[in-house]
C-alpha positions as semicolon CSV with decimal commas, in nm:
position;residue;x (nm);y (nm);z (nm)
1;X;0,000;0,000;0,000
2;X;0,115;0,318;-0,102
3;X;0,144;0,599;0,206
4;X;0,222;0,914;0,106
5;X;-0,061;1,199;-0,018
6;X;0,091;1,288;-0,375
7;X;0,094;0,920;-0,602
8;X;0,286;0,897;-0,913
9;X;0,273;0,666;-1,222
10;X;0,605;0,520;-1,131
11;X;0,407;0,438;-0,750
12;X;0,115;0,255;-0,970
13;X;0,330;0,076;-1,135
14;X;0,569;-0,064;-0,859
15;X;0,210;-0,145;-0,715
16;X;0,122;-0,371;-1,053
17;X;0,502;-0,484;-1,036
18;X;0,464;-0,616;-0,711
19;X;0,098;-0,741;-0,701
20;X;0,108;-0,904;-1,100
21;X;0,508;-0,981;-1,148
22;X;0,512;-0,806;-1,467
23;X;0,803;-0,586;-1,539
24;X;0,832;-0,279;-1,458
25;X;0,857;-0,144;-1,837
26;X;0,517;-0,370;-1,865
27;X;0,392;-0,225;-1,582
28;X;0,437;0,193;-1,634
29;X;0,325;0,130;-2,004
30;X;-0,018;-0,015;-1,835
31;X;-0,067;0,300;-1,616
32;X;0,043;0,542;-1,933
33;X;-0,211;0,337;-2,132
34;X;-0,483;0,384;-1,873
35;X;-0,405;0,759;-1,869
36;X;-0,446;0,812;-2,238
37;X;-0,736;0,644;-2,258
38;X;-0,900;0,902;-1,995
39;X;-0,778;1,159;-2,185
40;X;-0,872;1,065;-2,475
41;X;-1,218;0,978;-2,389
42;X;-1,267;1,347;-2,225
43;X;-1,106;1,505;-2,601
44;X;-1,367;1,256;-2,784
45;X;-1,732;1,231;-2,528
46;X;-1,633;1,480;-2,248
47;X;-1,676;1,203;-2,027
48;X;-1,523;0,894;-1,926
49;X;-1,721;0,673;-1,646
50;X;-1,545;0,355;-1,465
51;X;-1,744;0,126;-1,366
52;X;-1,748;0,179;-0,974
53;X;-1,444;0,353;-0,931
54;X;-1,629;0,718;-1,067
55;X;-1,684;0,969;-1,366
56;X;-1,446;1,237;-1,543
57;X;-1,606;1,530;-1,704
58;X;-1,475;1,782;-1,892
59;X;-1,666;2,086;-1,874
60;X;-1,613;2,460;-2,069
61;X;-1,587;2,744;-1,798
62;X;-1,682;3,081;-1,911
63;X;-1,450;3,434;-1,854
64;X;-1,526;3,607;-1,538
65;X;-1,449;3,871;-1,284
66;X;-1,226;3,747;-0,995
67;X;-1,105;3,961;-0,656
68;X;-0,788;3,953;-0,511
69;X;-0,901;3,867;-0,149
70;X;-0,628;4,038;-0,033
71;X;-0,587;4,380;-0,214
72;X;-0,975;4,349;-0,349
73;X;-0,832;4,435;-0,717
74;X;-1,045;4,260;-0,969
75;X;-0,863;4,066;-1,322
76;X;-1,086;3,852;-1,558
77;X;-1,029;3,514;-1,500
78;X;-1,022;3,370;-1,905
79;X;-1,286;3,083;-2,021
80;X;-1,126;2,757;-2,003
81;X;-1,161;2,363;-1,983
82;X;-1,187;2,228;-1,647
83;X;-1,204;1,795;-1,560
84;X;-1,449;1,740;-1,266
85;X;-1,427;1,378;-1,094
86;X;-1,757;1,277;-0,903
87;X;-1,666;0,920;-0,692
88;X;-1,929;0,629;-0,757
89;X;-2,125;0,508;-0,447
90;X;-1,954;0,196;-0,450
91;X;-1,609;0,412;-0,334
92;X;-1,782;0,679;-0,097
93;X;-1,938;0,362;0,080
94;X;-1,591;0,200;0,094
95;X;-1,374;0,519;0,232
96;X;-1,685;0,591;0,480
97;X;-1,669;0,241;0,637
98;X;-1,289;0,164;0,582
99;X;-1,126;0,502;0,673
100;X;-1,010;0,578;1,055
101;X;-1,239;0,906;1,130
């Protein structure tokens, strides 16, 4: 189990490596392949769902007026593309009755 709060592909892929046997090479190509396969499903249907794990969506944000909180000096925050992740039920349940509280 990995225990640290920032995972990388390299972490995933030890993770395979050790769990599956396959080499590492093997193993980082599967996580890259995962990857591009999100990302290409959010360039192609804006949305990519996995089947109880949770759903990616891309979603268009329009320009608007943002404050400094600090100095209260306004800038216009440019329209952009933002990816949203919503968890499925099946991993809310599972962090609510696995996780220490």
């Amino acid at each position: 189990m990995i225990n640290k709060k920032n995972i990388s592909r390299d972490d995933i892929a030890n993770s395979i490596n050790r769990e599956f046997g396959f080499s590492r090479k093997e193993c980082l190509d599967i996580v890259n392949d995962i990857i591009e396969l999100i990302i290409e499903g959010l360039e192609l249907n804006k949305l990519v769902k996995i089947h109880n794990f949770g759903t990616f969506k891309l979603k268009r944000k329009t320009k608007r007026i943002g404050r400094n909180p600090k100095t209260k000096e306004e800038f216009i925050i440019s329209d952009r593309n933002v990816i949203t992740f919503k968890a499925s039920k099946h991993i809310i349940s599972y962090i609510n009755q696995n996780l220490d509280k």
